[in-house]
N, C-alpha and C positions, 0 to 999 in steps of 0.2 A: 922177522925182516921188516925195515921202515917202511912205511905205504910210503908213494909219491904219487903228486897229480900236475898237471900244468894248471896254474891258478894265471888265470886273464882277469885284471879289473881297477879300474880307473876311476876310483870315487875318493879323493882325499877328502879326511875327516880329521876337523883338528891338528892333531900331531901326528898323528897315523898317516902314510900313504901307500895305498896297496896298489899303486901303479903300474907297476913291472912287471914283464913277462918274466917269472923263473919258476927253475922245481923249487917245489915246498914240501915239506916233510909235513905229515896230517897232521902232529901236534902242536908245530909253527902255522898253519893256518888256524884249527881251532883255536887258538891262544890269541891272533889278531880277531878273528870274529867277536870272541867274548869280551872283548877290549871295546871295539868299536860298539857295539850293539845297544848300546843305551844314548852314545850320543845318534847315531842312525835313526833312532826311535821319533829323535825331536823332531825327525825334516823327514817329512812325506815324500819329498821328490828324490831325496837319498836314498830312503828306504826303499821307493821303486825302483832306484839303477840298479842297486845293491843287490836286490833281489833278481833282476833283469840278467845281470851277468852272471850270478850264481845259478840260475837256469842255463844258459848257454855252455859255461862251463863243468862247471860239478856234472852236469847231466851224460859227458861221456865219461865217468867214473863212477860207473852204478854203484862199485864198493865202499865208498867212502861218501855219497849220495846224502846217507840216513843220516851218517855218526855227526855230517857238517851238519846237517839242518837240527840234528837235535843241538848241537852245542847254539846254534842262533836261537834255538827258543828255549833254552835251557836262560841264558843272558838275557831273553828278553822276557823272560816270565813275572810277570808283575811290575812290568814297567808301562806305567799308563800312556798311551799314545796322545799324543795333544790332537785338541779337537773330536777326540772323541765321547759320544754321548749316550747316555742310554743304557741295555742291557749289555752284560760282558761276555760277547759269543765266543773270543777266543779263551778264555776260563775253561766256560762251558764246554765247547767242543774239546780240549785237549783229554778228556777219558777216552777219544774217541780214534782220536792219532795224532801225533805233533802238530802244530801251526806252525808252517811253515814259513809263511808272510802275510800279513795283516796292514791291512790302506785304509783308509777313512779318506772320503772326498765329494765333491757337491758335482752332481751329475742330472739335469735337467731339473733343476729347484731341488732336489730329492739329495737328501743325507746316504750314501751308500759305502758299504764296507765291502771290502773284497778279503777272503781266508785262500790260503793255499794248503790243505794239509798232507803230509806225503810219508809213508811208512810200508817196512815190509810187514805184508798178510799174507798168511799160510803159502810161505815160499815166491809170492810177488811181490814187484813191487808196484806200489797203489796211491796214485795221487787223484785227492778231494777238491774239488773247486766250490765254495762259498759265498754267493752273494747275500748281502741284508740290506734291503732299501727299509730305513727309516723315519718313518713318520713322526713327528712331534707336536703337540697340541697344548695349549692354556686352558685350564682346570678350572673347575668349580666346582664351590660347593652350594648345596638348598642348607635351609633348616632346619630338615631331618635327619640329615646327616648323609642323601645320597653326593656320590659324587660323580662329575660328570668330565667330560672335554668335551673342547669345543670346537666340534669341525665345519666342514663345509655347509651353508643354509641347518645349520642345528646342531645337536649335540648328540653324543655316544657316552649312554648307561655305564659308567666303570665299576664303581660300587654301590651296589643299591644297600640301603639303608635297615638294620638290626630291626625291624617294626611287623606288626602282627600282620598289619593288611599296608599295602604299598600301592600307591596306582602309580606305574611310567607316566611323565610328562608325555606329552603329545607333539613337543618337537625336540623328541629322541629319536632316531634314526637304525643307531648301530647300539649293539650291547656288547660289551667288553665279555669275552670268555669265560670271566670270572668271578662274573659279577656280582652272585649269588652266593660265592662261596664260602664267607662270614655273617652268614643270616640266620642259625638257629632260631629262630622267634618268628621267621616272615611265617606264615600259613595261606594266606589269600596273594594275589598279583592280580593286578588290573595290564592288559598289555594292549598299549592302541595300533589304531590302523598305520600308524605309519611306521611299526616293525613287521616286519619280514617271520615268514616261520622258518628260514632256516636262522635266522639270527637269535630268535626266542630259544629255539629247539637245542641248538649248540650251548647256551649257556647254561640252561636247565640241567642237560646233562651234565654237565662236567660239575657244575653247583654239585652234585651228589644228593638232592633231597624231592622228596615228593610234596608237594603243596596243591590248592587251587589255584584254577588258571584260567582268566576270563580273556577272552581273544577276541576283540573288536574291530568290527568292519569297518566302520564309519566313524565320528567322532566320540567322542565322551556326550556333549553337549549338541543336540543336533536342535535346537529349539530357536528356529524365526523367531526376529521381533516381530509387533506389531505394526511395524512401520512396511516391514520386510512383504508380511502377508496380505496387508491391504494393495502394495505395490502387486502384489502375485492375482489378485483379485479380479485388479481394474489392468492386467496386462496385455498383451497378444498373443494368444495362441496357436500352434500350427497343426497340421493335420494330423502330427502324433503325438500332439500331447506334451510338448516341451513350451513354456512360457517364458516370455518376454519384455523388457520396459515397452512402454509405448515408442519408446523412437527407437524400438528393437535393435539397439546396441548392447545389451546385456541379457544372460541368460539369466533367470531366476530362477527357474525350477523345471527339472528333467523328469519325463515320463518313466513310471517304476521300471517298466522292463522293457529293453530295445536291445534290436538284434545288431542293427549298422544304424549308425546317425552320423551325419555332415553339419556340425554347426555351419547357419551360412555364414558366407563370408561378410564382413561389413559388422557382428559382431566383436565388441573390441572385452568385453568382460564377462567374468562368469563369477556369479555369486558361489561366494565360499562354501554354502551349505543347499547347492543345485542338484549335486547328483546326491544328496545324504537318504539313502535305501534306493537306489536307480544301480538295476545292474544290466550291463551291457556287454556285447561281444567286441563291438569295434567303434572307438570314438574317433572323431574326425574333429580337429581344430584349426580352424584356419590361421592363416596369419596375420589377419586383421587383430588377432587374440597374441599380443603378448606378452604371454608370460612370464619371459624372463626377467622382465623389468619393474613386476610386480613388488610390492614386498610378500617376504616366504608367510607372512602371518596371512594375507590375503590367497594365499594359494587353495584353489577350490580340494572339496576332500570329495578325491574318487574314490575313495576307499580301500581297503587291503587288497593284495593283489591273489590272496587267495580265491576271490571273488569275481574279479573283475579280467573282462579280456584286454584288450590292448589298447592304447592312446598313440594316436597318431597326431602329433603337431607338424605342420604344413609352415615352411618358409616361403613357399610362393604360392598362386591364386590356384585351386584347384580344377581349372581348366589346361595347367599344365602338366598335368598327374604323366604323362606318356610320357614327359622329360624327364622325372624323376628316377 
């Protein structure tokens, strides 16, 4: 016996117009879908009606549900979506169930794809929802061959470099998952204070290999000049131990070990190598100190966060701390 459905949908394409409310016979629809589906492919906003009424409709015809949606990804398998960039998740996802509909579109700065996947499992039927917000980055390479992107104040580890011994730069950030994972020859890594141990920890493993592993608190280089030290010499010091210029707008050197500190306020800088071995529970910065306006080369090294408690930067005068 012929299936029929009532087929609602109003999107003319080209020569094609599937305007009309009529019965349709399931192999006169499938035969218009496989038609259309590649010019649909090229228009984002088509492909969303398209798929928009085919929800509305198809969806009170559970029977004939699959068989449409597989003939739309059957047509649109391997047909590349304009504007789209990057990895191919609907490839990838189809061992998994049909792709139903697939969008690519810019959504608060952010590249995002949306999948619909929908198929019967063990006697239901089960529809998947996909999002992938994708990030994109401009690449580098050193001269050793690591490579890197470039994100926000620094860069993120991609592929570290075939080499016996390697030290990560110091403004690395993040490390790519995998970054490890063509190094037969690394044996030593140097990894600075400003990676993270869950971020070490994640790429090691998936690397698959055991090497040495030096984990640094503080800089690589923690060595004042001598311009630095005489300045620290001839400074101001306060009752715990933290030193200052003489017109104590800058901090130069933090006492080794503190529970709470308040920089005062009217501090407007802090030397890059102030707290380098100073560990503390609770900093306080005021916002005479700002940072944000710094350059990232000048940003003091509090150290790994393994280490250290917490930093509190102050937008306003810390006599309004109860408004906060």
């Amino acid at each position: 016996m012929e299936k029929s459905l009532q087929f609602v949908v109003n999107v003319p394409i080209g020569d094609v117009d599937l305007g009309e409310s009529r019965d349709s016979s399931f192999e006169d629809v499938k035969e218009k879908i496989c038609q259309t589906v590649k010019a649909i492919s090229k228009s984002k906003e088509l492909r969303e009606e398209y798929a928009k009424c085919f929800c509305e409709e198809l969806g009170k015809h559970a029977d004939l549900y699959a068989n449409i949606y597989k003939a739309i990804d059957k047509g649109m398998r391997n047909v590349k979506i304009k504007g789209m960039k990057g990895l191919n998740y609907k490839q990838m996802l189809e061992d998994r169930m049909p792709v139903t509909f697939d969008s690519v579109g810019i959504e608060e700065g952010e590249e995002v794809e949306r999948m619909w996947l929908a198929d019967f499992v063990d006697g239901k039927w089960v529809e998947d929802y996909v999002v992938v917000r994708r990030d994109s980055y401009d690449i580098e390479k050193d001269d050793d061959g690591a490579v890197f992107a470039l994100i926000l104040n620094g860069r993120m580890l991609v592929k570290a470099p075939n080499l016996k011994y390697y030290r990560i730069p110091e403004d690395v950030y993040r490390i790519a998952d995998h970054a490890f994972k063509d190094c037969p020859n690394l044996e030593e890594l140097d990894v600075p204070y400003t990676v993270n141990d869950y971020e070490i920890g994640k790429a090691l493993k998936l690397g698959g290999r055991q090497f040495k592993i030096h984990l640094w608190n503080w800089s690589y280089d923690g060595t004042r000049s001598e311009e630095l030290e005489k300045e620290i010499a001839e400074g101001w010091t306060d009752d715990q131990g933290f030193v200052y210029s003489k017109d104590r707008k800058r901090l130069l050197k933090a006492a080794p070990k503190i529970k709470e500190y308040w920089i005062p306020e009217g501090v407007e800088k802090i030397d890059r190598l102030a707290f380098h071995h100073c560990i503390f529970e609770d900093l306080h910065i005021p916002y005479t100190c700002k940072m944000d306006d710094w350059p990232v080369e000048e940003w003091p090294v509090f150290g790994n966060e393994r280490i250290q408690g917490n930093i509190w930067p102050w937008e306003k005068p810390y006599s309004e701390k109860d408004g906060l």
